[in-house]
C-alpha positions as a Markdown table, in Angstrom:
| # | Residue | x | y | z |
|---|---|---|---|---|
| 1 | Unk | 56.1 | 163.4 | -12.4 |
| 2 | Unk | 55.4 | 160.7 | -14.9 |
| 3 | Unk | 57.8 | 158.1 | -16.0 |
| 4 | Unk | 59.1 | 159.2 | -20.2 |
| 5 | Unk | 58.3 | 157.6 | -22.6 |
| 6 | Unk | 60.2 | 154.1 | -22.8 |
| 7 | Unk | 62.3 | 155.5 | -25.4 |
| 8 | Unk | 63.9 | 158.7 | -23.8 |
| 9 | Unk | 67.4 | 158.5 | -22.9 |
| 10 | Unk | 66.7 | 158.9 | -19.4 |
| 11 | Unk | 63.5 | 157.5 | -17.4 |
| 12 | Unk | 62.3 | 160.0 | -14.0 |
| 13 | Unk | 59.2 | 159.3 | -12.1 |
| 14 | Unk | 58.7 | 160.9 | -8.7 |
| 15 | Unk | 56.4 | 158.9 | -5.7 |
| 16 | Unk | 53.8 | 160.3 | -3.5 |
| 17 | Unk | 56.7 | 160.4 | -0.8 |
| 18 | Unk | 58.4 | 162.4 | -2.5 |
| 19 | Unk | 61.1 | 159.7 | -3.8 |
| 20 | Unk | 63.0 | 161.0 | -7.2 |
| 21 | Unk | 64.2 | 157.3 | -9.6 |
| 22 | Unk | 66.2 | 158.4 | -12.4 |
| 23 | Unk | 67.2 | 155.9 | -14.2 |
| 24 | Unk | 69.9 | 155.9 | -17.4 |
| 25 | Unk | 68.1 | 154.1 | -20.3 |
| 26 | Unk | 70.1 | 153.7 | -23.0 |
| 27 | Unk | 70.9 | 149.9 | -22.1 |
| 28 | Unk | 72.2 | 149.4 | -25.6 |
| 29 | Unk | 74.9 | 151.9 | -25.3 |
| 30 | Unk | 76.1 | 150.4 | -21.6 |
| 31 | Unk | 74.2 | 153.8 | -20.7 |
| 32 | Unk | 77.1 | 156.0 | -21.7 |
| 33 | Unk | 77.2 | 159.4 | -21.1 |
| 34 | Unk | 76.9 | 161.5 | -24.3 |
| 35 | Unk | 76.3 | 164.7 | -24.5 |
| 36 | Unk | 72.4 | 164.2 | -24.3 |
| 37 | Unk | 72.8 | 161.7 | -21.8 |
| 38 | Unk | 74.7 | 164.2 | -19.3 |
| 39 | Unk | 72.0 | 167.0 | -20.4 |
| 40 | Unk | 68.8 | 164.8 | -19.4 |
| 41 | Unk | 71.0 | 164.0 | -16.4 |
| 42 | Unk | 71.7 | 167.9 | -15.8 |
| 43 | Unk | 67.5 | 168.5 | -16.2 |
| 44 | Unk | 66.4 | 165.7 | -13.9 |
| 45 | Unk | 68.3 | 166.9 | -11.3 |
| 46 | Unk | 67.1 | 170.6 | -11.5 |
| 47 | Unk | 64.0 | 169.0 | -11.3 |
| 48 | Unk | 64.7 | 167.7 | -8.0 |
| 49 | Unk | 66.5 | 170.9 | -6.9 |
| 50 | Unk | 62.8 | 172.9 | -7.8 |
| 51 | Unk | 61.2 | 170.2 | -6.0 |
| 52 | Unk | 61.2 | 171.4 | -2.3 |
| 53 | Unk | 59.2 | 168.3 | -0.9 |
| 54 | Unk | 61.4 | 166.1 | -2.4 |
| 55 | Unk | 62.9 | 163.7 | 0.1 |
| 56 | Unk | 65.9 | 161.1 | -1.7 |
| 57 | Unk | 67.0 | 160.3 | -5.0 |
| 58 | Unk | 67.6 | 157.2 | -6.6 |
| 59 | Unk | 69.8 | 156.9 | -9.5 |
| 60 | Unk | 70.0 | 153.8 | -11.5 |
| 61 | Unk | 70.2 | 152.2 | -15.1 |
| 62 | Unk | 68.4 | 150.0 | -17.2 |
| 63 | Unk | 69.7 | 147.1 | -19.0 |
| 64 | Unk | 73.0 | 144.9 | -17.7 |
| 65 | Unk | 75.5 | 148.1 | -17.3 |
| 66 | Unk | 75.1 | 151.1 | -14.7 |
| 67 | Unk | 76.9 | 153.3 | -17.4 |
| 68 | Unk | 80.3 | 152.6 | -19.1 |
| 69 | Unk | 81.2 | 156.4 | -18.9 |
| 70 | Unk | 82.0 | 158.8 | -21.4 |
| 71 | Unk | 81.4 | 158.1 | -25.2 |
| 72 | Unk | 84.2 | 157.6 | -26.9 |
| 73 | Unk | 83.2 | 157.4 | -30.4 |
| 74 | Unk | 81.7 | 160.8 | -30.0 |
| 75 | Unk | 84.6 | 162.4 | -28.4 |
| 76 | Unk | 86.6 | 160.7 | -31.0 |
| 77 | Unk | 84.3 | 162.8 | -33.8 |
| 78 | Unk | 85.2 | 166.2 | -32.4 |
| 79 | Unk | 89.4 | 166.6 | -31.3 |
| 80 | Unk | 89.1 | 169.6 | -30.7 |
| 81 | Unk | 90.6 | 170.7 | -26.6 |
| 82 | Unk | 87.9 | 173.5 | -26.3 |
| 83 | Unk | 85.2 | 170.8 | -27.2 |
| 84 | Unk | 86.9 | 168.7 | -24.3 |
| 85 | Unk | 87.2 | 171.1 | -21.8 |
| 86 | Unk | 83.4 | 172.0 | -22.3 |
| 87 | Unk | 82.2 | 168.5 | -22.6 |
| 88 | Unk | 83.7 | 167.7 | -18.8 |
| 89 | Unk | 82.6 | 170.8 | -17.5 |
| 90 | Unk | 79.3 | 169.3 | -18.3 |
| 91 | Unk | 79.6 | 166.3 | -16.6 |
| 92 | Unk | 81.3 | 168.4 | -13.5 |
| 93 | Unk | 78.3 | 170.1 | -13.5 |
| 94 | Unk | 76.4 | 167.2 | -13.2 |
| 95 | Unk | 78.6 | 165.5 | -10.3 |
| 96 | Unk | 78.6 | 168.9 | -8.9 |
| 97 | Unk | 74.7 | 168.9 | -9.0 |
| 98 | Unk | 74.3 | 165.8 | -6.7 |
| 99 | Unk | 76.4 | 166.8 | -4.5 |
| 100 | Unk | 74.5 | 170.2 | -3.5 |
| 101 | Unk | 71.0 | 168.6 | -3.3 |
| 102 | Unk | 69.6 | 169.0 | -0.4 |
| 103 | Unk | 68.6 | 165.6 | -0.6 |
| 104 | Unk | 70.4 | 162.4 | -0.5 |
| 105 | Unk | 71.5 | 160.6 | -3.9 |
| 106 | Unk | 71.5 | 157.0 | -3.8 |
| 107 | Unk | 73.2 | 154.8 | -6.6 |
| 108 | Unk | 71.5 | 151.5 | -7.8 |
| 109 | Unk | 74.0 | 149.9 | -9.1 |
| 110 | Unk | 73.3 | 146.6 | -10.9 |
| 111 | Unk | 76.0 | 146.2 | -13.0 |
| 112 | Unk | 79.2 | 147.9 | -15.2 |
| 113 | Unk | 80.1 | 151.2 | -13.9 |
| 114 | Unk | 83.0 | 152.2 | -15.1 |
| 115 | Unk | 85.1 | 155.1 | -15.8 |
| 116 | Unk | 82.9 | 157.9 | -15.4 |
| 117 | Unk | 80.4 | 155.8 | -14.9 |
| 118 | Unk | 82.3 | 155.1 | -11.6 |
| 119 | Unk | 82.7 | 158.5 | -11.1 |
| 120 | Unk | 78.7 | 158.8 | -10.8 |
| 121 | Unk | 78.5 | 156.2 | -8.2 |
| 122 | Unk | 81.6 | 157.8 | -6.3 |
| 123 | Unk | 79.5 | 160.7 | -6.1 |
| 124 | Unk | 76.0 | 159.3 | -5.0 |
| 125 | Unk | 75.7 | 160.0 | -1.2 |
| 126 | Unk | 75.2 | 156.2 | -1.1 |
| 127 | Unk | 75.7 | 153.4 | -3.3 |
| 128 | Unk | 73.4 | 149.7 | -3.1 |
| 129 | Unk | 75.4 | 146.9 | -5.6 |
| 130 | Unk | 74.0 | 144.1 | -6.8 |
| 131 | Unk | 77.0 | 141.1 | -6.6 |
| 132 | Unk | 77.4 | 140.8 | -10.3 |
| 133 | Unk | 78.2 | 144.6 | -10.3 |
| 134 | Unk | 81.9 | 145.7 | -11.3 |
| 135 | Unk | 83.9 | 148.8 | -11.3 |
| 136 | Unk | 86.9 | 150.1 | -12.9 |
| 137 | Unk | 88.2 | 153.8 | -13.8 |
| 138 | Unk | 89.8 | 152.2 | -17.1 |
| 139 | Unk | 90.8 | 155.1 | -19.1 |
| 140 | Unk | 94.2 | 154.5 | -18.9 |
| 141 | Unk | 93.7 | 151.0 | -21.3 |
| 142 | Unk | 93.0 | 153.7 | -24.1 |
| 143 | Unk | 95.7 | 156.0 | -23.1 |
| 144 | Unk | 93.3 | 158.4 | -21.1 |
| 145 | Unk | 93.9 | 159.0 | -17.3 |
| 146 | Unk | 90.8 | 159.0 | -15.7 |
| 147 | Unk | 91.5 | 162.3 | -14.2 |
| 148 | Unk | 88.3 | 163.8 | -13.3 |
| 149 | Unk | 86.8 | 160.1 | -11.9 |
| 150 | Unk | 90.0 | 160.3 | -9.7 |
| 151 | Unk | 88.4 | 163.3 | -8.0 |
| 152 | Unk | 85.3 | 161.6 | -6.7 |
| 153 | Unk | 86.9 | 157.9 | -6.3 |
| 154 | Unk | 89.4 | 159.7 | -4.3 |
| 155 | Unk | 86.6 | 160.9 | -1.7 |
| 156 | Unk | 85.8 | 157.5 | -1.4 |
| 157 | Unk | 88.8 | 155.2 | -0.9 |
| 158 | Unk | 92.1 | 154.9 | 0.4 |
| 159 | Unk | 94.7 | 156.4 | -2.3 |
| 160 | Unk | 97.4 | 154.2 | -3.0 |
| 161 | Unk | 93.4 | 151.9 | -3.8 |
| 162 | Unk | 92.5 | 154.5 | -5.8 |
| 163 | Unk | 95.6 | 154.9 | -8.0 |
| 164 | Unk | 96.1 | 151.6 | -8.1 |
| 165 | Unk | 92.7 | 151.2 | -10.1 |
| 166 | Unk | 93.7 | 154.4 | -11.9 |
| 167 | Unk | 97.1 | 153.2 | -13.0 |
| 168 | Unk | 96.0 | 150.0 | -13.9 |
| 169 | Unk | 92.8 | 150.0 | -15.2 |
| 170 | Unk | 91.8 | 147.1 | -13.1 |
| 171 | Unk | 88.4 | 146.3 | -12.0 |
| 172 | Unk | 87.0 | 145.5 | -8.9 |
| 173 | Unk | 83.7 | 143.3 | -7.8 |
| 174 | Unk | 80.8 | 144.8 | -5.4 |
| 175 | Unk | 82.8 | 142.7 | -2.5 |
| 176 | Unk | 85.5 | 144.7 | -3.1 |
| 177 | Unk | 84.1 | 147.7 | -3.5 |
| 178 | Unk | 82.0 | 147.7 | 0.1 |
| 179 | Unk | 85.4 | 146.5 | 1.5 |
| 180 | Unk | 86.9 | 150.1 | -0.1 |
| 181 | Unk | 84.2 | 152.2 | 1.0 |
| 182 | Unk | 82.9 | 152.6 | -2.5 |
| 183 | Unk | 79.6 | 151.4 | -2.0 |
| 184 | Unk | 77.8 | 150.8 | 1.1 |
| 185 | Unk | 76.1 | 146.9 | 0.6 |
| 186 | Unk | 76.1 | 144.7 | -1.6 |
| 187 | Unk | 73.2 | 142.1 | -2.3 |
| 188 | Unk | 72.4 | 139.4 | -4.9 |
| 189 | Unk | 70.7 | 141.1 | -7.4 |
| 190 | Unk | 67.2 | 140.0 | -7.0 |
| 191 | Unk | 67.3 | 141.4 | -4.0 |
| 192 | Unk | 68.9 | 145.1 | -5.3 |
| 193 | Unk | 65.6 | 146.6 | -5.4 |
| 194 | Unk | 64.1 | 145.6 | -2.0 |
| 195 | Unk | 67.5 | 146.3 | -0.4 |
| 196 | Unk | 67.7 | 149.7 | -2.1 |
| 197 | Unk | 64.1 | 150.4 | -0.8 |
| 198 | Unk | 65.0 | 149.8 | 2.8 |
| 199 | Unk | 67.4 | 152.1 | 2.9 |
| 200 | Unk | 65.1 | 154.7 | 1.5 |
| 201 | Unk | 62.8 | 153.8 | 4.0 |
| 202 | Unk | 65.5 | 154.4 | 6.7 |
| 203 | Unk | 65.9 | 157.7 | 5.1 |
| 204 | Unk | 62.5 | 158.9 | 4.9 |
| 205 | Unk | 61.7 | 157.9 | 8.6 |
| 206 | Unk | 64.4 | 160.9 | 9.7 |
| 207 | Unk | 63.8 | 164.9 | 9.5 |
| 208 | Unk | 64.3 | 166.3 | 5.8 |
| 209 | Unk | 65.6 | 169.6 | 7.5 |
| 210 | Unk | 68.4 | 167.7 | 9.7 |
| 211 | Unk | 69.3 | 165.9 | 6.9 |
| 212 | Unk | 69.5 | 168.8 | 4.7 |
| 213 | Unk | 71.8 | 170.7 | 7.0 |
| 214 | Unk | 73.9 | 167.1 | 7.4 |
| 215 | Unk | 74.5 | 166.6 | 3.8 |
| 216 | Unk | 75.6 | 169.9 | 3.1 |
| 217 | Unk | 78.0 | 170.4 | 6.3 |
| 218 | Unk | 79.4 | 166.7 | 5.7 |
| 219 | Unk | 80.9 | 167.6 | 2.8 |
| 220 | Unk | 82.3 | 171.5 | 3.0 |
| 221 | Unk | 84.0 | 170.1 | 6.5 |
| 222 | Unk | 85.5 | 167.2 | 3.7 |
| 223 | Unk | 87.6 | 169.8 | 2.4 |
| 224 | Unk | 88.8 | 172.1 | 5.1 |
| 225 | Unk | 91.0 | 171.7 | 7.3 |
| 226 | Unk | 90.4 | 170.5 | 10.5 |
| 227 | Unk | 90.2 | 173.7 | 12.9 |
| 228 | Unk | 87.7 | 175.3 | 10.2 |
| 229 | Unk | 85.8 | 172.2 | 10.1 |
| 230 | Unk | 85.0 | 172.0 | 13.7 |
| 231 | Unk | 84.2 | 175.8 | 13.8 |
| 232 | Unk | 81.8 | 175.2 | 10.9 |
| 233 | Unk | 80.6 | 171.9 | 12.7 |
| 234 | Unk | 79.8 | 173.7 | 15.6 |
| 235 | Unk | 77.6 | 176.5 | 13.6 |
| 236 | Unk | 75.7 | 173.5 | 11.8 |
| 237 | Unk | 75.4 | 172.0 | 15.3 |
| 238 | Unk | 73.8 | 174.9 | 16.7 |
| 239 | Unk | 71.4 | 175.7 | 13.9 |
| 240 | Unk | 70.2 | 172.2 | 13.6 |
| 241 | Unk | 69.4 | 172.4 | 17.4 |
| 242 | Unk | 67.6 | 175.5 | 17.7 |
| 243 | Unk | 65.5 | 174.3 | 14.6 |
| 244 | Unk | 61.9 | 172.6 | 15.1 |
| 245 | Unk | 62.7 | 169.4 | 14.6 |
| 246 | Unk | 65.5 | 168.9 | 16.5 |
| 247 | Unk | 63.4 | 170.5 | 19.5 |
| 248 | Unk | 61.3 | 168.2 | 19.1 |
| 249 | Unk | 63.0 | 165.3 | 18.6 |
| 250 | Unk | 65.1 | 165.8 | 22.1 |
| 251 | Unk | 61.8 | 166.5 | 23.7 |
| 252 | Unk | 60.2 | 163.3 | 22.7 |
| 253 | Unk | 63.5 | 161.7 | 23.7 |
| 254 | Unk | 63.4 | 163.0 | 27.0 |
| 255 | Unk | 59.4 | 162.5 | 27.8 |
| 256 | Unk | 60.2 | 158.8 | 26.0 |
| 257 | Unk | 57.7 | 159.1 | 23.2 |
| 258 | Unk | 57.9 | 159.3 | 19.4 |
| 259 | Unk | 58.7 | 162.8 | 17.7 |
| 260 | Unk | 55.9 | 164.0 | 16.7 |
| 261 | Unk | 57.5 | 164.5 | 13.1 |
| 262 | Unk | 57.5 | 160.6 | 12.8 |
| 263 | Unk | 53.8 | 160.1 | 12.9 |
């Protein structure tokens, strides 16, 4: 699909390959997300989800912040708890939305991300930082526990890390943050783009099907226990086997050729 218009809240253009970029664009607001920030979000990914030859996503942000989370000055308009309670189940929704793609989500991260802002990288499958990039779930400096952040940064580093950056409000640099596991590398940040590219050229070059089951098994065996999650291992194991490309792929291995699925 073709980029929006330069003025939209949020910009989504789709390659040839199949490659989804949506990037935040509201660089003049640190990208928050408002309530028509997290419903462009919400669309662009449906997109995706209707797209069935869609390969990886790319999420990123325009300007000098990823996104500085929620917007307080709106949520400051409206006290109201039922407000509240819908308001994040929006933005769960959203998280919730990246996380049963078929495809993988990659952040771009080039700067701020912060709060839920932090949340949204902490939910990307993957996560590319440029150095100058920072991260903090900093709620608590306005009397707000990051609570629903905690749920995603807690899938993605140590706990007594996480609540020490929840209880504190401290931030952390991209160095830090590939030591926690948050994001994956780090790179100066003229180099973001081309390092983000190679990874979704990494992606690309592997079988949309086996990556499809992958995702989706990786993170239901997350929250099991782990009997359950070898039995449903096993069951992804054997599907992905018995399916074409795998077939194939062992095949080629054992004849010493290329799969035919990578030509």
């Amino acid at each position: 699909m073709p980029p929006n218009p330069t003025d939209a809240l949020l910009l989504h253009e789709r390659d040839d390959r199949g490659v989804h970029r949506i990037s935040l664009n509201a660089p003049q607001r640190f990208n928050l997300l408002s309530e028509a920030m997290l419903a462009a979000l919400q669309k662009a990914l449906d997109d995706v989800e209707a797209d069935k030859q869609a390969r990886v996503v790319v999420v990123g942000a325009v300007g000098k912040a990823f996104c500085a989370g929620h917007d307080l000055k709106e949520m400051r308009a409206q006290p109201d708890p039922a407000y509240y309670q819908a308001l994040f189940a929006r933005c769960t929704q959203v998280m919730l939305s990246i996380r049963r793609l078929e495809v993988p989500v990659v952040a771009r991260v080039q700067g701020l991300a912060t709060a839920a802002g932090c949340q949204l990288v902490a939910q990307c499958d993957l996560a590319v930082a440029a150095r100058e990039a920072t991260f903090g779930v900093n709620g608590i400096d306005v009397g707000l526990f990051c609570a629903t952040p905690s749920v995603a940064l807690s899938r993605n580093v140590l706990p007594k890390q996480a609540m020490e950056m929840l209880l504190t409000g401290d931030f952390i640099s991209a160095q830090e943050a590939v030591a926690r596991g948050l994001v994956n590398r780090v790179v100066q940040a003229e180099q973001l783009d081309a390092e983000v590219e190679r990874l979704v050229e990494r992606l690309l070059s592997k079988p949309r099907e086996a990556l499809a089951m992958g995702k989706a098994l990786f993170y239901r065996q997350l929250e099991t226990g782990i009997e359950s999650a070898y039995q449903l291992a096993g069951q992804s194991m054997a599907c992905n086997m018995v399916h074409a490309v795998a077939q194939e792929g062992v095949q080629a291995f054992i004849e010493k050729r290329e799969p035919a699925w990578r030509n």
